[in-house]
N, C-alpha and C positions, 0 to 999 in steps of 0.2 A: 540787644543787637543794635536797636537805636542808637542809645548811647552812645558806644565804640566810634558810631562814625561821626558823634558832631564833633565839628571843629571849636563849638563856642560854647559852653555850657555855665549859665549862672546860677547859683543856688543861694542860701540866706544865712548859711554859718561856717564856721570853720568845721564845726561838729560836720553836719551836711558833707561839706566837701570831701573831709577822708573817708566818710561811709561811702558816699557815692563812688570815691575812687577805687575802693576796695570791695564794693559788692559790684560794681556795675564795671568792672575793669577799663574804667574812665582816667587816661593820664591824667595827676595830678596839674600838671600844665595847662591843660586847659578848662579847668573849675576855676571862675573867681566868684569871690563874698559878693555879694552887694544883700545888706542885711536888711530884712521887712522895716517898715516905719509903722507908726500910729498914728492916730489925727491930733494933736496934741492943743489942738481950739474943743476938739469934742469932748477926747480923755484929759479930763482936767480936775487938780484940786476946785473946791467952792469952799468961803467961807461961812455961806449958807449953809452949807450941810455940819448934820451933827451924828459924830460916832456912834452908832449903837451900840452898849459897852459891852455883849457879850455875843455877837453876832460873826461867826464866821463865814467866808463864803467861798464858792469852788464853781469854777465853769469848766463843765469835765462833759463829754460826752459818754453816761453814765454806764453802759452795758461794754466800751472799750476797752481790755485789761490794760493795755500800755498806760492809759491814764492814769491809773493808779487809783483810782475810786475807794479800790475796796482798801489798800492801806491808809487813807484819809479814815474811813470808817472805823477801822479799827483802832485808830488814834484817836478818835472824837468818843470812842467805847472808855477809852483810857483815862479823858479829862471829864466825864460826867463827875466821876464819884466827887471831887475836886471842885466843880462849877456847875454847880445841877442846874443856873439859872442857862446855861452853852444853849445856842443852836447853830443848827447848820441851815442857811442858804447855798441850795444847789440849782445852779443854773444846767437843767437840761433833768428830763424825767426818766427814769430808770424805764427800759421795758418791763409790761406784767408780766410776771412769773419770769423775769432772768436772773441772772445771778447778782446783780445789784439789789434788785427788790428782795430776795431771800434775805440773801446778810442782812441787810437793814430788818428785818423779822427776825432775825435769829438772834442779834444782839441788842431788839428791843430799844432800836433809835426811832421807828417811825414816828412818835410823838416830839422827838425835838428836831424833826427835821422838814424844811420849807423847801419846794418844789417849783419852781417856775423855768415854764418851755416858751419860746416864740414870741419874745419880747422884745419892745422896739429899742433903737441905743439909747435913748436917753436915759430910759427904764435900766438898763444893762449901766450905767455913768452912775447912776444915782446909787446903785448898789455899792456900786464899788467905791464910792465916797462915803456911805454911811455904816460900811463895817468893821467890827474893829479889827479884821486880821482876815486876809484872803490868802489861799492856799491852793499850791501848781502840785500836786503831787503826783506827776506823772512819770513813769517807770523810763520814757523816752519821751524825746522830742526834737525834733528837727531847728526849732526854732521857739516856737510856744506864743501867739497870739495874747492869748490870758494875761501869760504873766506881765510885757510891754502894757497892757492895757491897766491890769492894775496900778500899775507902777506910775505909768502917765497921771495917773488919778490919785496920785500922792498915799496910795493904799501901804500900808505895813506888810511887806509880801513873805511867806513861806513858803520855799519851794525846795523841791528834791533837784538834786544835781543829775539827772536821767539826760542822756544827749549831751544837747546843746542849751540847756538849762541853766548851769553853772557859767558858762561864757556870757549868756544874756541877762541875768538879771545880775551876776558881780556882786560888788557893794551895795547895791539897790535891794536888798532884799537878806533873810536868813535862807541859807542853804542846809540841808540833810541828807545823810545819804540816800538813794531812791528805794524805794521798798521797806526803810525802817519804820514801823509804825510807832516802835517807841522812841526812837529820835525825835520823829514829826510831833507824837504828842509834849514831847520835853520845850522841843521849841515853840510850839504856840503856849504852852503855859508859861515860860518864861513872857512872852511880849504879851501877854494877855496882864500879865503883873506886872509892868514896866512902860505905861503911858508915854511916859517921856520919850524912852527909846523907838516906843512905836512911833511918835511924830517924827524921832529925829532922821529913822528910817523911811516917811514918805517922803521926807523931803531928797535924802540923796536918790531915790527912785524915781522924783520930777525930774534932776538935776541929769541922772545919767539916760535918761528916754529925749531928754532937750540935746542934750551932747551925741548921740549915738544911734535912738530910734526913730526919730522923726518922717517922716513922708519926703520934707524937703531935703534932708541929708539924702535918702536916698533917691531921690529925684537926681542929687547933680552926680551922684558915685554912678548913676547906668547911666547917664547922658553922658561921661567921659565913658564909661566902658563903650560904649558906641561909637566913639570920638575913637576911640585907640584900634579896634577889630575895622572901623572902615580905612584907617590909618594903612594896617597890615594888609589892605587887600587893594591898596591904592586907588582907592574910589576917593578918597578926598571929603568934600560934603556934600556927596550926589547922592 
C-alpha cells in the first residue's frame, strides 16, 4: 500500500524494477535504476596475493534457499570425484541442525569444507583474491553484493543467472542457469582447467565494476536523480 502512493521510487536493477512493478503494483514510471556501487580502493586485484589453485569460495547466507547453497553443494558433490584436492570456503555458517548442515552430512563434504562467519573486509578482500574460482549461486537476486565484490577483486566469478544476476555480472563472469547443479559443476571444472581464461576473466570483471559498479558512478546517477525529481516539483536547488 506504501508503494502505490510514492511518487519517486529508486531501486538497483532493471531485474528490481519490473518485479517491483509487478508485485507491488508500482507504475513503471516512476521506478528508476540507480545501480549499487563497490569500494573499488577496498575491492581490489593485488599482485601480492597468490591464487590458491584448488580453493573455491561462496558468500551465501547459508540456511537461505534462494541462495542457492544447496545447488553449489551438490555441484561441489559433482567435482570431488574429478579434483579430490577441491575445497570450498564458505563465508557465513550454516545453522546447527538446518538444512544446510544436513546436506553437507549427507553427501559427506564436511571435511572439505572451511567455515568462516564475522570477518573484517580486508579478511573478506583477501579471500576473494586468493581463490581460484568464487561462486553467486543464487536462485534470485535483486542485485547481488557478492558477486560486484568479487568481480571488483579481479576474482574468476561463476554465477547463476537468478534475478538480476545475469544483468550484473555480464561479460564479467560465467553465467548458468540457476538451480542447475550440473551446469554449475561443468562450469567451474571448465575454469578450474583453464588459468588463462580464469585471469582473462578477472580482468574484464575489474574492467566492467570500474565502467558500471563503482560508488562514484553511482554517486553522480542519484545526485542527477535528485537534480531532475526537485526539477519536477519546481523547487530549484532549495
Amino acid at each position: 500500500r506504501v508503494a502505490r502512493e510514492l511518487e519517486h521510487v529508486v531501486t538497483v536493477s532493471e531485474c528490481s524494477r519490473h518485479d517491483i512493478a509487478r508485485d507491488f503494483g508500482v507504475p513503471a514510471a516512476r521506478l528508476t535504476v540507480v545501480p549499487n556501487g563497490v569500494d573499488t580502493e577496498v575491492f581490489s586485484p593485488s599482485t601480492a596475493s597468490v591464487r590458491k589453485p584448488l580453493q573455491l569460495m561462496v558468500t551465501a547466507s547459508a540456511d537461505q534457499p534462494l541462495k542457492g547453497l544447496a545447488v553449489l553443494l551438490r555441484a561441489f558433490a559433482m567435482l570431488l570425484p574429478s579434483h579430490p584436492g577441491l575445497r570450498l570456503l564458505m563465508i557465513g555458517r550454516p545453522r546447527p541442525g538446518g538444512d544446510t548442515e544436513r546436506l553437507i552430512a549427507r553427501l559427506g563434504l564436511g571435511p572439505h569444507i572451511d567455515c568462516e562467519a564475522g570477518i573484517a573486509t580486508t579478511e573478506l578482500v583477501r579471500h576473494y583474491r586468493e581463490s581460484t574460482v568464487v561462486v553467486v549461486p543464487s536462485l534470485y537476486e535483486g542485485f547481488s553484493l557478492p558477486a560486484v565484490e568479487a568481480m571488483a577483486c579481479g576474482a574468476a566469478l561463476v554465477s547463476s543467472d537468478g534475478g538480476a544476476l545475469a544483468e550484473v555480472v555480464g561479460a564479467g563472469g560465467v553465467l548458468v542457469a540457476a538451480g542447475d547443479a550440473s551446469a554449475l559443476a561443468a562450469a567451474i571444472s571448465a575454469l578450474l582447467a583453464d588459468p588463462a581464461r580464469r585471469v582473462e576473466l578477472g580482468r574484464r570483471a575489474r574492467e566492467r565494476i570500474l565502467e558500471r559498479f563503482c560508488w562514484r558512478r553511482a554517486a553522480r546517477q542519484m545526485t542527477a536523480y535528485y537534480q531532475q525529481v526537485l526539477a519536477q516539483h519546481g523547487n530549484g536547488g532549495s
